[in-house]
C-alpha positions, 0 to 999 in steps of 0.5 A: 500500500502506498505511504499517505502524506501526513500532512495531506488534507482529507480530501487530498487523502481522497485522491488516493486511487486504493481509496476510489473504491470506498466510495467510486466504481469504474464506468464499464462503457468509459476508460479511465471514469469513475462514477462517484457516490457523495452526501453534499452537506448544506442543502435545502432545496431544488435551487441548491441541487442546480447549484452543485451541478453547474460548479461540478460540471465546471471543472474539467474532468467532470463528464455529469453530475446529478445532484438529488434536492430530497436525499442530498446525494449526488452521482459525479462521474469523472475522468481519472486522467484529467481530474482528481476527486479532491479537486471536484469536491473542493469545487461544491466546497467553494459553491458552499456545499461541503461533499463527503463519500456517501459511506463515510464513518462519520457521516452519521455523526455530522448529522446528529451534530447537524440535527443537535445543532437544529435544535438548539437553534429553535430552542432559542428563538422559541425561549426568546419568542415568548418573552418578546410576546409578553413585552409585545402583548400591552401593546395589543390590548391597552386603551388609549392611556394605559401605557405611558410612552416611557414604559412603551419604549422600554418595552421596544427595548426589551424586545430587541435586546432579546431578539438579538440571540435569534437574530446573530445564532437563530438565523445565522444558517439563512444569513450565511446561505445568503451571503454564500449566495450573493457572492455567487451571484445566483438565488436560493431559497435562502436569499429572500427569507434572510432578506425578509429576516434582515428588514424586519429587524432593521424596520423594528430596530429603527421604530425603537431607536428613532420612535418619532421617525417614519417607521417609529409607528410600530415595532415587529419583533413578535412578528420577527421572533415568531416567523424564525421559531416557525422556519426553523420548526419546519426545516428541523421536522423536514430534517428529521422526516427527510431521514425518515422518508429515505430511511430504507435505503440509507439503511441498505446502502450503510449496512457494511460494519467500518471494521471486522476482527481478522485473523492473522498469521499468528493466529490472533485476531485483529480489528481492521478496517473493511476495505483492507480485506482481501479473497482468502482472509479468515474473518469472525463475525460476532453476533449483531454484526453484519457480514463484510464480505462473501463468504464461507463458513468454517466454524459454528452456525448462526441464523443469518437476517438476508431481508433486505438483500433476498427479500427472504423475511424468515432468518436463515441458518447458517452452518459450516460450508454454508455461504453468507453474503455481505450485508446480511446481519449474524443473528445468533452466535460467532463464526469464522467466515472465509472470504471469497469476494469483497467490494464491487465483487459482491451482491451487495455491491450491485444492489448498492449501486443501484440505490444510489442510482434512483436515489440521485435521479430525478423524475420528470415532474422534479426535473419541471420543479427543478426548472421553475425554481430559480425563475420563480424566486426572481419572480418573488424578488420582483412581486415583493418589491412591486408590493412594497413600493405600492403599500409605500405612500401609504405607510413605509413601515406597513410597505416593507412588512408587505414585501416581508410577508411576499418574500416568505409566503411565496417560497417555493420549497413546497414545490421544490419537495413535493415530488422528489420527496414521495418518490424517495419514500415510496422507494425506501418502501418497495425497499423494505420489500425486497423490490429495488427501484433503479430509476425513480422516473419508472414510478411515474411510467408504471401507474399509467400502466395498463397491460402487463406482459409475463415471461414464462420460464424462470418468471411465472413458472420455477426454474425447475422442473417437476415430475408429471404423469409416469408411464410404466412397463407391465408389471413393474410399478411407479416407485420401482422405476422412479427408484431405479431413474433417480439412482442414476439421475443423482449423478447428473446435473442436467435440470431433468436428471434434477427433477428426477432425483428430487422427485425420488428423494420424497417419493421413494423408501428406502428399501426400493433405493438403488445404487449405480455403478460405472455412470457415465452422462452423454450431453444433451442424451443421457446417462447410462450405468449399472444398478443393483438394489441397495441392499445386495440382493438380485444381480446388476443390471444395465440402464439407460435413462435420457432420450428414446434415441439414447435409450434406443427405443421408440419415441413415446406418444407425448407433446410434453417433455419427458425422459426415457427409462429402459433396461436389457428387455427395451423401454421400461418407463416415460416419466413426463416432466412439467413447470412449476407455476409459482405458488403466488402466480394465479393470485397475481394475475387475479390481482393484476386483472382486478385492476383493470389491467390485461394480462399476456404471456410470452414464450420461447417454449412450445406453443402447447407449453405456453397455452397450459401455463396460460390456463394455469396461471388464467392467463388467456392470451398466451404465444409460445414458440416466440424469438426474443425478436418475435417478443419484441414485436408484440411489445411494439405492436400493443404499444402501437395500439396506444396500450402502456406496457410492463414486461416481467421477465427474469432478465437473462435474454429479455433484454431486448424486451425489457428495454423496450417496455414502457416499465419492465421487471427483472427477478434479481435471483437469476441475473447480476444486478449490474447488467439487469435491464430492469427499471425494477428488479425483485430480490426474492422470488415473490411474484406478487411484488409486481402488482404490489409495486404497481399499487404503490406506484399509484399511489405515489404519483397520486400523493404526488399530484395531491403535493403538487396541487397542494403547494400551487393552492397554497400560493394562489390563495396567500400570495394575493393575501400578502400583497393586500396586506392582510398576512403578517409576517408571522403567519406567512413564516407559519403558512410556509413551513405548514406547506413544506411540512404537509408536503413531507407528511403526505409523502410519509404515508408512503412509508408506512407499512401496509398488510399486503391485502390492502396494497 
């Protein structure tokens, strides 16, 4: 390993190419190219994301950057050879947004201070708020003589004394933003709440120290007070329910330990770090903790929690020889583990890179707010000063808390929320659920749906076979020959031989078992050998199992596929194979054709293979004998009729066809997750997760349309109130951090786990 400079900065340390890994993949299609995963620190909304992505794509070197509002996270991909990752991270730095690796140790710890930090900031302007609204309420409620003048200025004064700690700690995060903002001569969300912030207070500081001036006529540091504390609730809740909304996938991409005990040549165990494991390491892996690697088990057994990795709800058991995979947490006692694969070698690699892929995306309807955002701030700025120079030969005091209040009332963080947010959270559910989400645009695509097309083989039927109807020889029986068939059968591999060697173990006893001698398989015909009973009794006999060709006998009278069993006299068996239609596919196809939806199949296999299939599943529009062309050509000919289609195929040679659809789904178990097609890909085998991810992707854009209709409501009704006057500021501060918060609620719902009948 190369030596570090000690004096080297932690992000010069980041430049480091053995470090690229902990945080970086290679691009597969680019030479040379990383794509980068980071946590941007100080972000708060979409103008925020604009932002970091024009600083990032200003340095040579960075060939994209995207840059996600609701989780904070951004995917940078760059050129090794023209830039280093210090340099682009000091550029968001410099924009004023600080980048950290996604999965970095700390990054937990920054946002506990973060949250700390938060809090203590609105504790502040709360304790000062409601004393400055016991100094404001005589004013309110005396009569003409009550309050002298010397008592109603000393009141002003106590008043601004206590609203100097909200104004110098409680908005120091606005007023810095804004600052950072101006520098750069651009506009945030920031800009004008700090600047609605800085004029209540000058306007209030001014009536007390000038009383007979002109804006001497009233003081607004309950307003101020009260539209600080209700901002800084807002963005502490949106703090906390922005954790909670992406919670599942934070959890997921952060499931790896920081360090694991290792043993070393001496025998003895060391902690060290995770990235410093290699192939052949011998790890102990403590109960609690979750497994660094791939890997086997040399000693003990354990219970190993997979959900969130196979979609496998139940903890498995674990004994020696037995493989576990990284991310899965050990549940019940130590084990030693040998490592086989680390980094991006891993199943969890994949299903993290997928992650971090829809979480940096933007769906359609964001990629709109994201484009709005700045124009409308600039409209803001003008629509407050409009307002207040109207209101101004009236009163000037009265003006500028117009334009305060149009300032605050219009910001769009609603809007800016309002997608990214229920996308996120619906995501981090399917999560839960095994189902991995890899673009979040497919959410919206998938609720518009209205046809679903099914592969058959490996996606509505197992990937194994299962033995059907048996015909036997006269005077030999069921058993005997499925004895004798899986004697032989064990030693092979092929899927029949597999089926026939399942189907033996559960079906024949022990005192029918056989064993076979001098096996040997030709490919794709058949294996031949020797039986004698397992007992010893009677003599050996040679057998054939495999093609009527191979077994030398006639072809059999069946459609189906099947396997022949013969001996010295000729044909002895036919044992007639079927697909296994998954247990949840009937209930999945009903579910889907209760919603509406038509529901096809397409096969590679026989046509008489497909239409049973098709029977059994109810299915009624079932082709087989179809070329990944031919399924292409179906798929673009219901598209052409105006139909919005979803393909569900296993993802090994539906690619083709799963590119093609409008949505598609890939069962995660059959294919790498790098190469999967998919906009979807299941963990499990759970063929119910394609109607329960389209009654989510309902949803979600429905409670999408619900926030962004909410967040237009909003300001069709309050902009008109603020520019006649009728909002103060304090309620505009209120109004604007209910929005926000409402947005982020509704999409919380989304989070909420439901029984599956009500999905």
């Amino acid at each position: 390993m190369a030596p570090r400079d000690a004096s080297a900065t932690p992000l010069e340390m980041l430049d480091n190419p053995q470090e690229w890994s902990a945080f970086s993949q290679p691009v597969a299609q680019q030479n040379a190219c990383w794509e980068s995963s980071v946590v941007f620190e100080g972000m708060h909304c979409a103008a925020c994301a604009l932002t970091i992505e024009d600083a990032l794509r200003r340095v040579p070197g960075v060939i994209s950057a995207h840059v996600s509002a609701a989780s904070h996270r951004g995917r940078v991909v760059w050129s090794d050879q023209a830039v280093k990752p210090s340099d682009w991270m000091q550029a968001a730095a410099r924009a004023g947004y600080p980048a950290v690796p996604a999965n970095d140790a700390f990054a937990n710890d920054r946002r506990r201070a973060e949250t700390r930090q938060a809090l203590w900031r609105l504790g502040v302007a709360g304790l000062c708020m409601m004393q400055v609204m016991m100094y404001a309420w005589p004013a309110y409620v005396a009569t003409p003589g009550d309050l002298t003048l010397e008592m109603a200025q000393l009141l002003r004064w106590a008043s601004w004394v206590l609203s100097l700690p909200v104004l110098i700690f409680s908005c120091a995060p606005f007023f810095r933003n804004a600052l950072r903002d101006l520098r750069h001569r651009r506009i945030s969300m920031d800009l004008p709440v700090a600047l609605g912030m800085a004029i209540t207070f000058v306007v209030s500081s001014m009536g007390t120290f000038e009383p007979n001036g002109i804006f001497g006529a009233e003081v607004y540091f309950d307003s101020f007070t009260m539209f600080v504390f209700f901002l800084l609730t807002g963005r502490w809740l949106e703090l906390r329910l922005r954790d909670r909304t992406a919670g599942a996938l934070e959890a997921l991409m952060n499931r790896l330990p920081d360090s694991v005990e290792r043993r070393g040549a001496d025998g003895v165990f060391e902690r060290v770090a995770v990235r410093r494991l290699g192939s052949g390491d011998v790890i102990r892996v403590l109960p609690g903790e979750a497994f660094p690697a791939d890997g086997l088990i040399l000693e003990g057994r354990t219970l190993a929690d997979e959900s969130l990795l196979t979609g496998e709800s139940r903890p498995l058991p674990r004994g020696e020889g037995e493989g576990v995979i990284a991310g899965s947490h050990n549940l019940a006692a130590a084990v030693l583990v040998r490592v086989e694969h680390t980094g991006s070698q891993t199943r969890f690699a994949q299903i993290v890179a997928l992650m971090e892929s829809a979480s940096t995306s933007k769906p359609q309807l964001a990629l709109l707010a994201d484009r709005i955002a700045r124009p409308f701030l600039i409209f803001v700025l003008l629509a407050a000063g409009g307002a207040g120079a109207y209101w101004w030969s009236h009163d000037p005091g009265h003006a500028l808390m117009v334009a305060v209040a149009v300032l605050i009332v219009t910001c769009p963080c609603a809007l800016s929320l309002a997608t990214p947010a229920a996308m996120l959270s619906s995501a981090g559910a399917l999560a839960r659920r095994g189902v991995l989400v890899r673009r979040l645009q497919a959410l919206e695509a998938l609720a518009a749906v209205d046809t679903v097309v099914f592969d058959k083989t490996g996606t509505l039927t197992r990937d194994a076979f299962v033995l059907g109807d048996v015909s036997v020889r006269e005077g030999v029986t069921r058993a005997q020959v499925l004895a004798m068939a899986a004697a032989l059968a064990q030693h092979s591999l092929h899927p029949v031989s597999r089926a026939l060697a399942s189907a033996g173990r559960l079906q024949v006893v022990p005192q029918q078992a056989w064993l076979a001698r001098d096996v040997q398989e030709v490919a794709g015909q058949g294996v031949s050998g020797s039986l004698q009973r397992a007992d010893g009794s009677g003599p050996a006999m040679p057998v054939r199992l495999g093609a009527a060709r191979f077994c030398g006998i006639l072809p059999p009278a069946t459609d189906a596929l099947h396997a022949c069993l013969s001996d010295e006299q000729g044909w002895l068996a036919t044992f007639e194979l079927r697909e296994d239609l998954r247990s949840d596919a009937v209930a999945t196809v009903a579910a889907l054709t209760a919603q509406g939806l038509k529901v096809h199949l397409l096969s590679g296999d026989v046509a008489e293979s497909a239409a049973r299939v098709g029977r059994e599943a109810g299915i009624s529009d079932a082709q087989g004998g179809c070329t990944p062309q031919d399924k292409l050509a179906v798929l673009r000919q219901l598209q052409a009729h105006g139909h919005k289609v979803a393909m569900v195929g296993d993802g090994l040679n539906d690619g083709p066809v799963l590119a093609g659809a409008h949505v598609s789904f890939a069962f995660g178990q059959a294919v790498p997750l790098a190469q999967a097609q998919a906009d979807f890909v299941v963990l499990g085998d759970r063929l119910d997760s394609v109607a329960q991810t389209l009654l989510m992707a309902r949803r979600t854009v429905a409670i999408v349309r619900q926030n962004l209709a909410w967040a237009a409501l909003y300001n069709v009704v309050c902009v008109p109130l603020a520019v006649a006057g009728w909002l103060p500021a304090w309620l505009a501060g209120l109004g604007m951090a209910l929005s926000s918060l409402l947005v982020v609620f509704n999409a919380l719902r989304l989070s909420v786990a439901l029984p599956l009948e009500r999905f």
